[in-house]
N, C-alpha and C positions, 0 to 999 in steps of 0.2 A: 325800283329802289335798289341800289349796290348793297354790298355788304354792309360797309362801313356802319351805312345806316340802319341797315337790320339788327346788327350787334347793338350798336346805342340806345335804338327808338326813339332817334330826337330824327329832324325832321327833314326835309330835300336838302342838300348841301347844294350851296351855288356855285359849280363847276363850270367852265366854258372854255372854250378855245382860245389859244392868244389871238389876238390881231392883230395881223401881219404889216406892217408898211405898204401903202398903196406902189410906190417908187422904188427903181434900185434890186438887184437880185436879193431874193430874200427867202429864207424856208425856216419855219417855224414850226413846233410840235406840242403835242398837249397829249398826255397820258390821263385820262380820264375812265371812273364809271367801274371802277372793281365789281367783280362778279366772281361768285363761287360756282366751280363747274365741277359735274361730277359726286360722289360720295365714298367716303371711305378714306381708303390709305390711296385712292385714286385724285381724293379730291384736288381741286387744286383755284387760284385765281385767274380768270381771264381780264386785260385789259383795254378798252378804248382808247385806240392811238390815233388822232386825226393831226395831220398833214397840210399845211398851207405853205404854198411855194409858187415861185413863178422860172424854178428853173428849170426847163424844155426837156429834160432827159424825165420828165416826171407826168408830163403829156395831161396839165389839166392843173387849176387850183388846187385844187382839194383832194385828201385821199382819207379813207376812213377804213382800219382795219384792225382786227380783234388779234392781241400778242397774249402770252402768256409768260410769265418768269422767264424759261428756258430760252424764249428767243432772243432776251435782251441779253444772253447768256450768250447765245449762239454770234451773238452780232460783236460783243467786248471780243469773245476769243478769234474771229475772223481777223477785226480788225488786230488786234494783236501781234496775230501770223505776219499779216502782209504791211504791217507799217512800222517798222523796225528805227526806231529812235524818239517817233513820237509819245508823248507820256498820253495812253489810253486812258481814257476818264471809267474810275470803276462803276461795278453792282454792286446793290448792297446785300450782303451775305444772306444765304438763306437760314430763316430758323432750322433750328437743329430739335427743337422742343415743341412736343406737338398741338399743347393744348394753345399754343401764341400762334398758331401761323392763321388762324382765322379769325383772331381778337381784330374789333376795331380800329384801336390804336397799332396794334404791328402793319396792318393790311395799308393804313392810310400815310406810316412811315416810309412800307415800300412805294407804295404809289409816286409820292412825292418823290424819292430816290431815285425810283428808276425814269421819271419826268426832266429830275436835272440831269441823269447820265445822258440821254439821249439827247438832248436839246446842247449839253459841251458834245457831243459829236457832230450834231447836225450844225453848231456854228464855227468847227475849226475848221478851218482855211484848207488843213490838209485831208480831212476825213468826211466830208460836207458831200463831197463827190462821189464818196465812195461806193461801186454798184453793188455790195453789201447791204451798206446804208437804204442805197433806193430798193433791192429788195426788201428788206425788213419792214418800210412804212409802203411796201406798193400791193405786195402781192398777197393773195388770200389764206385760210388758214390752210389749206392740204397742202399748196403750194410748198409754205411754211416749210409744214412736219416733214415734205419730202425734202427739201433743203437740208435740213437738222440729223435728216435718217440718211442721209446719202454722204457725209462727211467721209475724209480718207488721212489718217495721219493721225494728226493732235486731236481735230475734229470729231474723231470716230471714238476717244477714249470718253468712257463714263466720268460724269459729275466729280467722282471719289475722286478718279484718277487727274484728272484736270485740277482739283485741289493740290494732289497730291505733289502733280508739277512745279506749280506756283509757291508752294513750300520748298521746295531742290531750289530753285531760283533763288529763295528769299536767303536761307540756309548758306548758298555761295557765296553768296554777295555778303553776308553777314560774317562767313570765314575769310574772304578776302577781305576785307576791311580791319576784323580784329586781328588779322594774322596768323591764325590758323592754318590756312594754307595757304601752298609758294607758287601759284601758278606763276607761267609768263604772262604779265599783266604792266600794261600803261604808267607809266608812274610821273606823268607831267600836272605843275603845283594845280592849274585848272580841276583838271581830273578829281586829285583831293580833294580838293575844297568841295568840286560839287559833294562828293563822297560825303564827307563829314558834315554837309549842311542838313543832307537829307533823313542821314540815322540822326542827326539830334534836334528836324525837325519831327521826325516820329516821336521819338522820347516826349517830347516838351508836348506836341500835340494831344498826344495819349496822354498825359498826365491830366492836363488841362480837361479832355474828355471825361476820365474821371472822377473829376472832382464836379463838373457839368453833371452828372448822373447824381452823387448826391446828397447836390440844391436840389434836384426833382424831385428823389426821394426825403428831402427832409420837407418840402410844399406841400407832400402827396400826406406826411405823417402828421404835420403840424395842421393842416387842413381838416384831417378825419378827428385830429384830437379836442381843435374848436368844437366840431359840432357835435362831437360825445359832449363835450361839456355846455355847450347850447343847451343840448336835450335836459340833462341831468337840472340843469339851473333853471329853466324853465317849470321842469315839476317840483325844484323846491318854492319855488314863487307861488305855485299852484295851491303851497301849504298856508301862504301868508294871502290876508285877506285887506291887508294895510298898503300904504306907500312902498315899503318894504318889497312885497310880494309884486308889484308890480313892475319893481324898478328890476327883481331879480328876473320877470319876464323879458324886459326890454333886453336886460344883457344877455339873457338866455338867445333871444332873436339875432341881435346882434352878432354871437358868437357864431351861429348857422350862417349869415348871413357872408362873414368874411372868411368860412369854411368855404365857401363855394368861391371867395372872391381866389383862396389860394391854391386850389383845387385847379383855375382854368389858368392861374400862373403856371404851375407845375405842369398842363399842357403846354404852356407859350414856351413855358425853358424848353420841353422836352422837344418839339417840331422846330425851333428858330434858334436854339443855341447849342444846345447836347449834339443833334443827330447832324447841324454841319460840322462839328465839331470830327465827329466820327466820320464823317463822311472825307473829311480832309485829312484823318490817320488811313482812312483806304487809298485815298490819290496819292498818297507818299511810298505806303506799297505797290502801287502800281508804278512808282517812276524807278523802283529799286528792280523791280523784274526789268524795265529798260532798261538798265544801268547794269545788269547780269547778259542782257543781249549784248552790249556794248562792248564788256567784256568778253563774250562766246567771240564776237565778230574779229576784235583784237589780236586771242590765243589763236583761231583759226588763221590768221593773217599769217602770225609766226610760225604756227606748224609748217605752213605751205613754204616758208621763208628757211625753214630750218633744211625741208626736203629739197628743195632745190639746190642748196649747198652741197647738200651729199650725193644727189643724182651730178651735179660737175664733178666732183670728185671723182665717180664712177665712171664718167664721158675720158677723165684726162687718163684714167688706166686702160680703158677700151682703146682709147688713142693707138696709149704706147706698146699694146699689143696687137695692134692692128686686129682687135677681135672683131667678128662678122654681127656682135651686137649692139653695132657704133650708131646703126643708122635707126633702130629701133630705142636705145637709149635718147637721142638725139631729139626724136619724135617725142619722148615723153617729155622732156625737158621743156619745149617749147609749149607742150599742154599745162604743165607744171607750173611755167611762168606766167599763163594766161589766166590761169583760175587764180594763182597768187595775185596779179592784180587785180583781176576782178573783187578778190577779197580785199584789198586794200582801200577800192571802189566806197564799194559797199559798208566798210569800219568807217571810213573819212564822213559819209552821209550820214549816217548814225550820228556824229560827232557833232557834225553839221546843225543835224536838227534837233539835238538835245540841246544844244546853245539855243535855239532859238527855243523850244519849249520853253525849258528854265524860266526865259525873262519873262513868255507867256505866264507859265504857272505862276511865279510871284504877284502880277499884277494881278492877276484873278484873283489869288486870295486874299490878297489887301481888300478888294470890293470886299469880296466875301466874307471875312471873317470882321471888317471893321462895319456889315450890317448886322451879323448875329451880332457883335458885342454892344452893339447900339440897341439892337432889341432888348439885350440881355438887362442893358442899364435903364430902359425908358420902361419897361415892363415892372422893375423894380423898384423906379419912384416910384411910379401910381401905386403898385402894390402897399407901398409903406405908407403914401399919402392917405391912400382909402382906409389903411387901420389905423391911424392919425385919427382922422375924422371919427370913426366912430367911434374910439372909445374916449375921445374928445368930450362926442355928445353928450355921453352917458354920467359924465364926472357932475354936473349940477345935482341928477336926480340923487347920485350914491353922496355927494356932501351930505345933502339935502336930509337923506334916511341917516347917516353918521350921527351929524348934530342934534 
C-alpha cells in the first residue's frame, strides 16, 4: 500500500500505466506508487516511474525504475544548462513545512506534478531525446545517486543554492523590465511584448491562483460546518418524539450528508483547478529565467562587440608604431571575433527557439487551463444541483411540521 493510502485508510487507489499507441514513435510515462523511505529528518518519498517507448536508444518497451524528489530536480536543472531557449517545464516546490510533506494530500499533489513535469519533457520535440532524459527513466537507483553526487558547476551547488540562483534570475529580469537597471539589452517591439505578456501573465495567474485557494478553503469550512450542524440537529430531533423530531433527523442527515458532498468538491477544486493553476504560475517562472538566459546571451554578444572595437583600436597604434606586439594583438583579434560570433550564434538560437516555445506554451495552456475551468464549472453544477435536491426534499416534511 503507498502512502497516500496509509495516511487516508481509504482503500487501493486505481493507478496504472498510460497506454501507449501501438503505431508511430511514442514514449510515455507514469509516475506511480509513493512510498515513504527512511525515518527521521532522513525520511523522504520514493517514486514508481515506469517508461513505455518504442524509441531504440531505450533498447526495450518498458523501463521501470524507483526516483525520488531530488532526481526530478536533477533532471529540470540539466536540462536547463544544456537547452538554452527552451521554456523548461517546472517541479513543484518542495514543502518548506514539515508536518505536510508526509500528508496524504501534499504527497498525492506532488505525485501528480511531478507525473505532468516529466511526461511535458518526454513529449517535447526538443527534450524527448535528451540522454539526460533516458538517463533518468533508464538507469537504477546507485546509478542515479552517482549521477547527482558527481555534478560539476551549477550541478554541484546545494538545493539552497540553486534556489538561490533562480531568485538572481528572476530578480534581473524583474529589474530589467521595471527599469531599475541599464544593462546593454535588446530593445526590439517583439522582445517587449513577449516581456510584458509574461510578467502580466504571472500577476493575472497568481491572482486567479489565489483566489482558486479560497473556494477550497471556503468547501473545506462550509463542508465541516454542515456537518457540526447535522450532528447538533440530529440530537435535537433525538429530543422530539413527534413529526417534529424526525423531520429534524432527516435534516440533521441530510446536512452530513452534503458535508461530505462538499468536502470531495474542495478535493476536486483542489487537484483539477487550484494546483493547475499554480502549476502554470511556475511555467511562467520558468520561461522568465529563459528570458534572463536570453538576455545573459545578448549582453555577452555585446561585451565581446564592444572588445573587439577596442582591441582594433589597439592593432591601428601597434600599426603606426610598428610595435613587435602587432602579431600577437592580431591573433587575439581573430580569437576575439570568433567567440563574438559564436556568441551571436548562440543569442539568434535562443531567439529562435523562444518564438517557437511561445506559440508552443500558449496552445498548451489553452488545452490546459480551458479543462481545469471546465472541471471547475461541471464540478460546480452538480455540486449546487445535489444541494438543490436535498433540501428540495426536505421542504414537504418541514411545511408539513410548520402548519
Amino acid at each position: 500500500m503507498n502512502v497516500a493510502q496509509q495516511e487516508s485508510g481509504s482503500g487501493p487507489l486505481v493507478q496504472s500505466p498510460r497506454s501507449p499507441p501501438s503505431q508511430s514513435p511514442y514514449i510515455t510515462v507514469s509516475v506511480l506508487d509513493p512510498a515513504k523511505m527512511g525515518n527521521g529528518v532522513q525520511a523522504y518519498i520514493s517514486y514508481k516511474v515506469i517508461t513505455r517507448t518504442n524509441f531504440p536508444e531505450y533498447d526495450g518497451p518498458e523501463k521501470i525504475v524507483i526516483r525520488r524528489y531530488s532526481d526530478f530536480v536533477w533532471l529540470r536543472d540539466r536540462l536547463f544548462e544544456k537547452y538554452k531557449g527552451v521554456f523548461i517545464p517546472p517541479v513543484p516546490e518542495k514543502s518548506t513545512v514539515e508536518k505536510f510533506r508526509f500528508s496524504a494530500e501534499f504527497i498525492e499533489m506532488r505525485r501528480k506534478a511531478l507525473d505532468v513535469f516529466v511526461n511535458r519533457v518526454a513529449s517535447h520535440q526538443e527534450l524527448q531525446h535528451s540522454e539526460d532524459l533516458r538517463i533518468f527513466l533508464t538507469v537504477d537507483e546507485q546509478t542515479m545517486e552517482r549521477a547527482r553526487s558527481q555534478e560539476t558547476g551549477i550541478f554541484k551547488k546545494k538545493p539552497s543554492d540553486l534556489m538561490q540562483i533562480f531568485k538572481d534570475v528572476q530578480s534581473r529580469v524583474s529589474d530589467v523590465v521595471l527599469g531599475k537597471e541599464k544593462p546593454v539589452e535588446e530593445s526590439s517591439p517583439e522582445y517587449e511584448k513577449l516581456k510584458n505578456y509574461v510578467f502580466q501573465l504571472e500577476d493575472h495567474l497568481a491572482e486567479a491562483q489565489k483566489h482558486a485557494y479560497r473556494l477550497v478553503k471556503r468547501h473545506r469550512e462550509l463542508g465541516q460546518s454542515l456537518s457540526d450542524f447535522g450532528k447538533a440537529v440530529k440530537l435535537l430531533g433525538e429530543c422530539e418524539g413527534n413529526a417534529l423530531g424526525k423531520a429534524f433527523s432527516e435534516l440533521g442527515a441530510k446536512s452530513e450528508i452534503l458535508s461530505i458532498h462538499l468536502q470531495k468538491e474542495a478535493q476536486n477544486l483542489l487537484m483539477n483547478f487550484e494546483e493547475p493553476l499554480k502549476d502554470y504560475v511556475r511555467s511562467v517562472q520558468s520561461i522568465k529565467a529563459t528570458i534572463a538566459e536570453r538576455a545573459n546571451a545578448f549582453r555577452h554578444h555585446c561585451e565581446l562587440a564592444e572588445a573587439i572595437k577596442f582591441k582594433e583600436i589597439d592593432m591601428n597604434k601597434l600599426r603606426l608604431t610598428r610595435s613587435e606586439k602587432l602579431y600577437d594583438a592580431e591573433h587575439e583579434y581573430e580569437e576575439l571575433k570568433a567567440e563574438g560570433a559564436e556568441a551571436w550564434r548562440r543569442f539568434e538560437k535562443i531567439v529562435k527557439l523562444m518564438n517557437e516555445e511561445i506559440v508552443r506554451f500558449q496552445e498548451q495552456k489553452t488545452v490546459d487551463l480551458g479543462l481545469a475551468f471546465h472541471e471547475f464549472a461541471m464540478g460546480q453544477a452538480q455540486l449546487a444541483n445535489s444541494i438543490a435536491n436535498a433540501w428540495r426534499s426536505l421542504l414537504p416534511k418541514l411545511e408539513a411540521c410548520s402548519s
